[in-house]
N, C-alpha and C positions, 0 to 999 in steps of 0.2 A: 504494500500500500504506500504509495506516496501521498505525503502531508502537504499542501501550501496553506503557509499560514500568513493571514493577513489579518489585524487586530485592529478593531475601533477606529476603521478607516484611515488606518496611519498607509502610507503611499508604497512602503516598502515591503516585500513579503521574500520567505524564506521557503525553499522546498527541503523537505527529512522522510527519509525511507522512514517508516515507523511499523510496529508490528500492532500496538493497539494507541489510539492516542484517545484526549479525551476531548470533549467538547468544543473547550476557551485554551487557548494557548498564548503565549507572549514572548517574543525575542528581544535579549534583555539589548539588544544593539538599538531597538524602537522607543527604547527608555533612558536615551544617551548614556548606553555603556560601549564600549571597545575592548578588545583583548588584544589591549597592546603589552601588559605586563606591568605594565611602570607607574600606575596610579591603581591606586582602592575604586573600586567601581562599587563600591556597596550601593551608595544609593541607586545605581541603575535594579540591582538585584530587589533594595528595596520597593522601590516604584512600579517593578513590572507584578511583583507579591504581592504586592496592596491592591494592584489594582486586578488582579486575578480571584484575590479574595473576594470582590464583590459578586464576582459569578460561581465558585467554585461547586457551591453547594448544588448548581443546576448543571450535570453531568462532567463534575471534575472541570482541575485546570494541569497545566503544563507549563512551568516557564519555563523556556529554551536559551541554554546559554551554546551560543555558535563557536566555532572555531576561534583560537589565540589563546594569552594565558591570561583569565581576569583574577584579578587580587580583590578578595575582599574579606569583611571580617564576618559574624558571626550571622546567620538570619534562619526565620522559622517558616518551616512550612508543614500549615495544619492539614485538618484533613479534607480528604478531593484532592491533593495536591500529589503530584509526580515530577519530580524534576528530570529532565530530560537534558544529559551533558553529551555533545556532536562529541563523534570521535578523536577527532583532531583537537578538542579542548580541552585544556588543565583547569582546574579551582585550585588556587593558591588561598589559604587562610593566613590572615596575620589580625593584627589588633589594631585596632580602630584609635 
């Protein structure tokens, strides 16, 4: 199955093989993050989780983090939630 995922009318949209996905997904690159490695990206991870929390409870959410290495510090994801890391991507944890 291929995914394209396009969120809340933002202009850019991303394709991912997926085997199940759920509903509402988010690419955290549409919540101005990058993996470039060299900056904390929390807020992009936080903004795209906030805003997936509004929907989650109506057939899951998904936030996509795409290829590069993002840094960020600690975040929660309740339940409906499935984090979905592209192959080509690292999560670097460090402290905020």
């Amino acid at each position: 199955m291929i995914v394209r995922v396009a969120e809340c009318g933002r202009a850019s949209s991303v394709e991912y093989l997926a085997i199940n996905c759920w509903k509402h997904s988010a690419v955290l690159t549409n919540f101005g993050g990058n993996g470039d490695g060299k900056k904390m990206k929390i807020k992009a991870f936080k903004s795209a989780i906030d805003h997936l929390s509004e929907c989650a409870s109506d057939g899951g959410a998904e936030p996509i983090v795409p290829p590069g290495k993002w840094l960020t510090g600690s975040f929660n994801l309740t339940s409906h939630f499935t984090l979905y890391v592209h192959k080509d991507a690292v999560i670097l944890g460090g402290q905020v």
